[in-house]
C-alpha positions as CSV (number, residue, x, y, z in Angstrom):
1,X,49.1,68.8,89.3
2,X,48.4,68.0,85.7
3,X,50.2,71.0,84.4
4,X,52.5,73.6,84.8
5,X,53.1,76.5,82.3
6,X,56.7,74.9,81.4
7,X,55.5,71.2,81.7
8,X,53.1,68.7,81.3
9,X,52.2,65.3,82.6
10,X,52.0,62.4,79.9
11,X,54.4,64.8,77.1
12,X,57.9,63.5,76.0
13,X,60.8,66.0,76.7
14,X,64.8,65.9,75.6
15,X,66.3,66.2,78.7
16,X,69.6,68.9,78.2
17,X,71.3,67.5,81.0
18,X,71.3,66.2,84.2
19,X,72.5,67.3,88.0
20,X,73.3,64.5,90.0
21,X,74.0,64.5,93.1
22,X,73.7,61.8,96.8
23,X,70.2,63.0,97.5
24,X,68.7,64.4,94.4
25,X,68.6,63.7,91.0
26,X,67.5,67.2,88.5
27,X,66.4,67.3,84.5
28,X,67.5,70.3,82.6
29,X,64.5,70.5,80.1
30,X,63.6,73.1,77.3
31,X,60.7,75.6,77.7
32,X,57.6,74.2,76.0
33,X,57.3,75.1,72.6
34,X,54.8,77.6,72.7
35,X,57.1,80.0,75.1
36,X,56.2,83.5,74.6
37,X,59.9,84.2,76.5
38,X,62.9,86.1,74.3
39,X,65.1,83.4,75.2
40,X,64.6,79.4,76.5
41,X,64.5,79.6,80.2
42,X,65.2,75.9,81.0
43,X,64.3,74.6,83.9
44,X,65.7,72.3,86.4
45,X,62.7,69.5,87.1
46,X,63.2,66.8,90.0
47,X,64.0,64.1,87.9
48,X,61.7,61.6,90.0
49,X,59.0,63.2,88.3
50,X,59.6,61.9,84.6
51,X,59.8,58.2,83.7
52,X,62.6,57.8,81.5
53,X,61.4,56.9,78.2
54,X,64.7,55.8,76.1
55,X,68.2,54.4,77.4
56,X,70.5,56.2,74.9
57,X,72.6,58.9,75.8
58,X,73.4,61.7,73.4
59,X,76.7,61.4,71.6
60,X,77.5,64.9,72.9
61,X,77.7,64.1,76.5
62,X,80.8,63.9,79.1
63,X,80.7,63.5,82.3
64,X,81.2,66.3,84.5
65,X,82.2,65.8,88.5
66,X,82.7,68.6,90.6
67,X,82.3,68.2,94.7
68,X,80.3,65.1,94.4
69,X,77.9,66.5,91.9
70,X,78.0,64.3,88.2
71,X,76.2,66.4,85.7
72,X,76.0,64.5,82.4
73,X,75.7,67.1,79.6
74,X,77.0,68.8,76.2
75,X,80.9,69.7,76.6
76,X,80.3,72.9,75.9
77,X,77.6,73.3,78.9
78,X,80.3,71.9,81.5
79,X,82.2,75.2,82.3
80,X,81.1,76.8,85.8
81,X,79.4,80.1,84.2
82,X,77.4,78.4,81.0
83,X,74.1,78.9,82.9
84,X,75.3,82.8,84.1
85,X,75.8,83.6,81.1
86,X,73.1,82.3,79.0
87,X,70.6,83.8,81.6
88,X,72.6,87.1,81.2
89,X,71.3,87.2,77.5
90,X,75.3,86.8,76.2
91,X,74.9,86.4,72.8
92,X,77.4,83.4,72.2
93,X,75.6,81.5,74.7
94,X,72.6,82.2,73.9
95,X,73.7,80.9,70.4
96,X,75.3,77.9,71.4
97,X,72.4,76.7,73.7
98,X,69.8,77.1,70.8
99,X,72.8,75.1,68.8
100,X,73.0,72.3,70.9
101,X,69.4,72.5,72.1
102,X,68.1,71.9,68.5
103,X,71.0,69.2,67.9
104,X,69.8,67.2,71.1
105,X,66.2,68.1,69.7
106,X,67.2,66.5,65.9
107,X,68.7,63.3,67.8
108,X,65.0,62.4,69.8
109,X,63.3,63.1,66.6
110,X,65.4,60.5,65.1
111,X,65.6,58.0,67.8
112,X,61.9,58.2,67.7
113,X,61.3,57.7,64.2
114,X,63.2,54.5,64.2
């Protein structure tokens, strides 16, 4: 497939974070930005389908473990109901993913301009 609504093949994308676990590996990315949505609906994208393009790791990120599963990502996107509640439209996390979306943005745009 050479494109999806949400992706394409050959495009760069900041990954948000990343669910890792024995048998799979998953890329939080951003909606594309021509969405048409209210709100970002990022999507979880099987991370064997992205070559990784740059060996930093944003400043931001800890390490979360829980049951075997490492998730790499913001702090603030660690606790168990970040995702609920940004899906559910709640207006502080809607607030701090667009906050920490652009900051991850900010950081690739540098990294690539050096």
């Amino acid at each position: 497939m050479s494109e999806h609504p949400a992706i394409r093949v050959g495009e760069d994308y900041p990954v948000l974070e990343v669910f890792a676990e024995r048998t799979r590996a998953l890329f939080r990315l951003p909606d594309r930005v021509e969405s048409r949505e209210p709100i970002d609906t990022p999507g979880m994208w099987d991370a064997a389908m992205f070559e990784i393009v740059s060996e930093r790791m944003p400043t931001c990120w800890v390490a979360g473990l829980d049951e075997g599963r490492l998730t790499p990502a913001a702090q603030e996107w660690q606790r168990p109901v970040v995702w609920k509640e940004y899906f559910d439209h709640l207006s502080a996390a809607v607030a701090e993913y667009d906050r920490l979306k652009a900051q991850k943005i900010i950081a690739e745009g540098d990294r690539l301009a050096e």
